[in-house]
C-alpha positions as CSV (number, residue, x, y, z in Angstrom):
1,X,141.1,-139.7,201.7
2,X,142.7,-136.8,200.2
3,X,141.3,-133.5,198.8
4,X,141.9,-131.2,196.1
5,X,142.5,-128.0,195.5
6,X,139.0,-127.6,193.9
7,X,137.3,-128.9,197.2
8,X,138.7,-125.7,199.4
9,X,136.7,-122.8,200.1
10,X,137.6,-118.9,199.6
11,X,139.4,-118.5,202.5
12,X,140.7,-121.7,203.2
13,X,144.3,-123.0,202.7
14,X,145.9,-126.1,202.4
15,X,149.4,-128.3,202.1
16,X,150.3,-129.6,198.5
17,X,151.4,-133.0,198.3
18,X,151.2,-133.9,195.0
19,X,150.6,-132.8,191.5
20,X,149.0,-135.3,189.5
21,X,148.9,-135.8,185.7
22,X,151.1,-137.3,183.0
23,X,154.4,-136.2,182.2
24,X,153.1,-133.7,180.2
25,X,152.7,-129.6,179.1
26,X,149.8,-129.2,181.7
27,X,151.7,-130.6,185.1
28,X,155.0,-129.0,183.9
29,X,153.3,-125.7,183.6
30,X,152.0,-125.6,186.9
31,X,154.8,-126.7,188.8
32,X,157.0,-123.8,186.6
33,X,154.4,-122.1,188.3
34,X,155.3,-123.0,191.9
35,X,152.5,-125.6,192.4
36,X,154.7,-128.0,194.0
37,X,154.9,-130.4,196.9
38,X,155.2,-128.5,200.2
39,X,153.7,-125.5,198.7
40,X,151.2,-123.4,200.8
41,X,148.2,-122.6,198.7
42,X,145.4,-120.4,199.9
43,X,142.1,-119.4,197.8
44,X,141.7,-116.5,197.3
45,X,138.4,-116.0,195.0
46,X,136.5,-118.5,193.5
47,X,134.4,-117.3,190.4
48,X,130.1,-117.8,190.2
49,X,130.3,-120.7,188.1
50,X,133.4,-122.4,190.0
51,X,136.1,-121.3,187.3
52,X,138.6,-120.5,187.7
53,X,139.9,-119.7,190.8
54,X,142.0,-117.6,191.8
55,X,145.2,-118.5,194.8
56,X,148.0,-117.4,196.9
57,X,150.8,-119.8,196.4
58,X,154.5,-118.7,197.1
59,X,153.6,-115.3,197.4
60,X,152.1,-114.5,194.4
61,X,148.6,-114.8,193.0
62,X,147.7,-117.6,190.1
63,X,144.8,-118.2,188.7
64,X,144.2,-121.8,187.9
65,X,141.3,-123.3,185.7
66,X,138.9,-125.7,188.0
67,X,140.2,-129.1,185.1
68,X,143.7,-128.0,186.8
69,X,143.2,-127.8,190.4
70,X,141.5,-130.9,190.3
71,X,145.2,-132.4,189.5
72,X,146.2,-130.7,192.7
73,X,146.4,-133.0,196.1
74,X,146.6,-131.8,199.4
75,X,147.3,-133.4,202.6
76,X,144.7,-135.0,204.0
77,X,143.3,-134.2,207.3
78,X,145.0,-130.9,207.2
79,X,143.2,-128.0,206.5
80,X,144.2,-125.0,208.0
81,X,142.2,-121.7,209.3
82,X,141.0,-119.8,207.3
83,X,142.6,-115.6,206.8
84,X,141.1,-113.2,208.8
């Protein structure tokens, strides 16, 4: 089964392989934002209440609300180490 972005822990990174949502203002924001398919994404903090959360994708940090990483799929099975 897959996972979303909003199931990763600080720390934790993970593969994008799919953005999911209509054609519409939301999904076409985030991938002009570099949320993309074969994007890297790493968390970097995740706020008390679980929003938003802030990540490392393509070198730069983004802060994403929890409604919008739950559009975001990553490969499943792969989750890979978390930063030292």
């Amino acid at each position: 089964m897959d996972r979303t972005l909003k199931e990763l822990r600080t720390g934790e990174k993970g593969l994008i392989v799919k953005v999911l949502g209509e054609k519409g203002s939301v999904k076409k924001r985030l991938m002009d934002m570099g949320v993309t398919r074969g994007a890297e994404v790493l968390v970097r903090k995740v706020a008390p209440l679980g929003d938003p959360i802030e990540v490392n994708i393509r070198g730069y940090e983004l802060t994403l609300r929890k409604a919008e990483v739950q559009n975001i799929i990553l490969e499943s099975g792969l989750l890979l180490h978390k930063e030292e």
